[in-house]
C-alpha positions in Angstrom: 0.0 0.0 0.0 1.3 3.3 -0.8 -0.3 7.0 0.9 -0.3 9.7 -0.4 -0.3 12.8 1.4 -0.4 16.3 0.1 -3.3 19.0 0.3 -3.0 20.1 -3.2 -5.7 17.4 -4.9 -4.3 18.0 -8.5 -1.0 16.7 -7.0 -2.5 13.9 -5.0 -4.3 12.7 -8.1 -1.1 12.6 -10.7 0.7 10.8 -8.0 -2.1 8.2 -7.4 -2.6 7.9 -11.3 1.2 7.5 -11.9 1.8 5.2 -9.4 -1.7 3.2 -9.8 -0.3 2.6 -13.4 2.7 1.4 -12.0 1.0 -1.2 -10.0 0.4 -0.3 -6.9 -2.3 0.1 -4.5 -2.9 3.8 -3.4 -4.7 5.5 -0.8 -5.0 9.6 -0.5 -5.2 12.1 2.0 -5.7 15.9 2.4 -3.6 16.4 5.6 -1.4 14.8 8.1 -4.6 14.8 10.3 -6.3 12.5 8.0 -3.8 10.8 7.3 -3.2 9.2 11.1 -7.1 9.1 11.5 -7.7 6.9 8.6 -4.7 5.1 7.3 -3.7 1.6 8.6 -0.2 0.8 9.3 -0.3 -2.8 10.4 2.2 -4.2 7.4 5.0 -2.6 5.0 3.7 0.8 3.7 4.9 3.3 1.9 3.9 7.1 2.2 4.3 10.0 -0.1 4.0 13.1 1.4 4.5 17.0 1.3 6.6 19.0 2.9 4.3 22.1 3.2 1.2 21.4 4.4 -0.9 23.6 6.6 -1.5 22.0 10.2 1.3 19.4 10.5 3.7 20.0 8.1 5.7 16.2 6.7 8.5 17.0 8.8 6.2 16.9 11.8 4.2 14.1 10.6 8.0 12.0 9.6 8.6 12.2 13.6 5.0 11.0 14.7 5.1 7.9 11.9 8.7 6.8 14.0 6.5 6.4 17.2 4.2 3.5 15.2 4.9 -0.2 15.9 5.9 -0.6 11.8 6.6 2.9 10.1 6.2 3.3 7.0 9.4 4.4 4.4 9.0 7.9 3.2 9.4 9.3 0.1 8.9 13.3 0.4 8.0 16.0 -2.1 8.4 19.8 -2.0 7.4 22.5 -4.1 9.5 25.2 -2.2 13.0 23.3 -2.6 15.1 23.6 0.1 18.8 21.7 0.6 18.2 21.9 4.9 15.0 20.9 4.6 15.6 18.0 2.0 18.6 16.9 4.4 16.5 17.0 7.8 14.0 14.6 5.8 16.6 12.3 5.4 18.4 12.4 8.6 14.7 11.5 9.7 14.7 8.3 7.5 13.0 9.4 4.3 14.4 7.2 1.6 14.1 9.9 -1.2 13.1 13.8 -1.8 11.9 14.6 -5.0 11.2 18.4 -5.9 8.1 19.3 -7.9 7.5 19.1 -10.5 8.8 15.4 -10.6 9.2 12.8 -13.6 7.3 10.0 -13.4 9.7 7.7 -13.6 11.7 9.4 -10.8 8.7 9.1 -8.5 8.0 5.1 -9.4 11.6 4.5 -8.7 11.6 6.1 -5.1 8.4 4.4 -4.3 9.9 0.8 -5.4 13.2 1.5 -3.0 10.6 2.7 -0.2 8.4 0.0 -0.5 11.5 -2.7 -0.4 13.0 -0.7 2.3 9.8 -1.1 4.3 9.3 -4.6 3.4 12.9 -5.2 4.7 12.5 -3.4 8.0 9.1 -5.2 8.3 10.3 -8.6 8.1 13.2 -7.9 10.7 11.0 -6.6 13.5 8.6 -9.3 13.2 11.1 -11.5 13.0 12.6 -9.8 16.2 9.3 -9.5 18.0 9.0 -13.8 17.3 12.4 -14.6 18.1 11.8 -12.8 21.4 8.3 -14.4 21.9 9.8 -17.5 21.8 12.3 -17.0 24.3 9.8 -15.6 26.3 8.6 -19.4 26.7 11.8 -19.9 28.8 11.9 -20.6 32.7 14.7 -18.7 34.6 16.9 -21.5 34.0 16.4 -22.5 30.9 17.6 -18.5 29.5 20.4 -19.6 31.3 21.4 -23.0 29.6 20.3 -21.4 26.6 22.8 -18.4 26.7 25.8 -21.0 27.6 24.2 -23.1 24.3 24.4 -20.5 21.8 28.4 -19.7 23.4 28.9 -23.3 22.0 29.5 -24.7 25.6 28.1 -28.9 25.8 26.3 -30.3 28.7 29.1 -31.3 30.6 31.1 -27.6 30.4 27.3 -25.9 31.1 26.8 -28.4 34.4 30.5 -27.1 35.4 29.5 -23.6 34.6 26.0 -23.4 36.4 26.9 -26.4 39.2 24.3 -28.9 38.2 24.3 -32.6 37.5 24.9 -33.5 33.6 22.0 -34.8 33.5 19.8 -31.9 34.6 21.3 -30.1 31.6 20.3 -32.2 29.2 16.8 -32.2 30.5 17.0 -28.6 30.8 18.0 -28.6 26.9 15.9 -30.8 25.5 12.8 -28.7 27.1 14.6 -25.9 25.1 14.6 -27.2 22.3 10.8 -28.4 22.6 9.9 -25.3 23.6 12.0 -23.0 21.2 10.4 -25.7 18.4 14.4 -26.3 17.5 16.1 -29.0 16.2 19.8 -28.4 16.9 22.2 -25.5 18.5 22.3 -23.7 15.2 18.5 -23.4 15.2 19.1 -21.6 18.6 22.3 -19.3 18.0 19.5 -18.2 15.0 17.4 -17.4 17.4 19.4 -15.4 19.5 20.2 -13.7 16.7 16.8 -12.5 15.6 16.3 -11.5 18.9 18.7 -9.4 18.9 20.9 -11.3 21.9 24.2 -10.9 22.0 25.8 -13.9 23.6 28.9 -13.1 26.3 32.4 -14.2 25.4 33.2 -17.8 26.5 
């Protein structure tokens, strides 16, 4: 889904035609306002959106989108171009600024890096958000068997390490792996790593 955002309608309509042409589905707005009243941000999105709008300007509406669970990438567009304003949309995260008037090819091209950008940084928080769900399954003890597992430690260095019997461990890891729906350590260093832990050094 792409948005479009601008309050100029002629503006909003070549932008939806163009990029309706190009395949894509597209939604429009008048204002910021509506914008965050009406649009749904639950999956990879896209918005295009102007710079100068009465109300909340797209600056101010770039830094209320970074508050949502799964912003959306942001192409902007300005009539009044401006090289500080154009570089404090992109310190914000907007993947492209393009003056208007703009081609049409131009603006197809920045929606096709937005949209992959999105669908990128979609598909790593939920894979984050999972990851961590899952370890969220764990008992007390089990987190810590699990963190000496993904350091590569076996059974009998983890019992050393944490003063239990052998075999606890390996009862401990096998309700790991159950739970973790795993099927060997490299399934749970993966894990770790979409969850964003960072083992501690051996």
């Amino acid at each position: 889904m792409v948005h479009v955002v601008d309050d100029d309608p002629l503006v909003a309509r070549t932008v939806a035609r163009i990029l309706g042409r190009a395949g894509y589905r597209v939604q429009s707005y008048p204002s910021a306002k509506a914008f965050l009243d009406g649009a749904s941000l639950t999956g990879p999105s896209c918005v295009v959106l102007d710079v100068h709008m009465p109300g909340m300007t797209g600056l101010e509406l770039q830094a209320e989108l970074v508050q949502v669970a799964h912003p959306p990438a942001i192409v902007f567009l300005s009539g009044a171009d401006s090289v500080g304003v154009a570089v404090e949309a992109m310190k914000g995260g907007a993947v492209d600024f393009l003056a208007k008037p703009f081609e049409a090819r131009a603006l197809v091209a920045a929606v096709e890096r937005a949209v992959g950008a999105a669908r990128r940084r979609y598909e790593t928080r939920t894979g984050t958000e999972s990851a961590r769900a899952l370890l969220g399954r764990l008992s007390p003890r089990e987190r810590e068997v699990f963190s000496l597992l993904v350091q590569g430690l076996r059974s009998k260095e983890i019992a050393g390490r944490l003063g239990a019997a052998v075999k606890t461990v390996s009862i401990h890891r096998g309700r790991i792996m159950d739970k973790l729906e795993a099927s060997s350590v490299a399934d749970l260093v993966r894990i770790a790593e979409r969850a964003g832990e960072d083992p501690p050094a051996r």
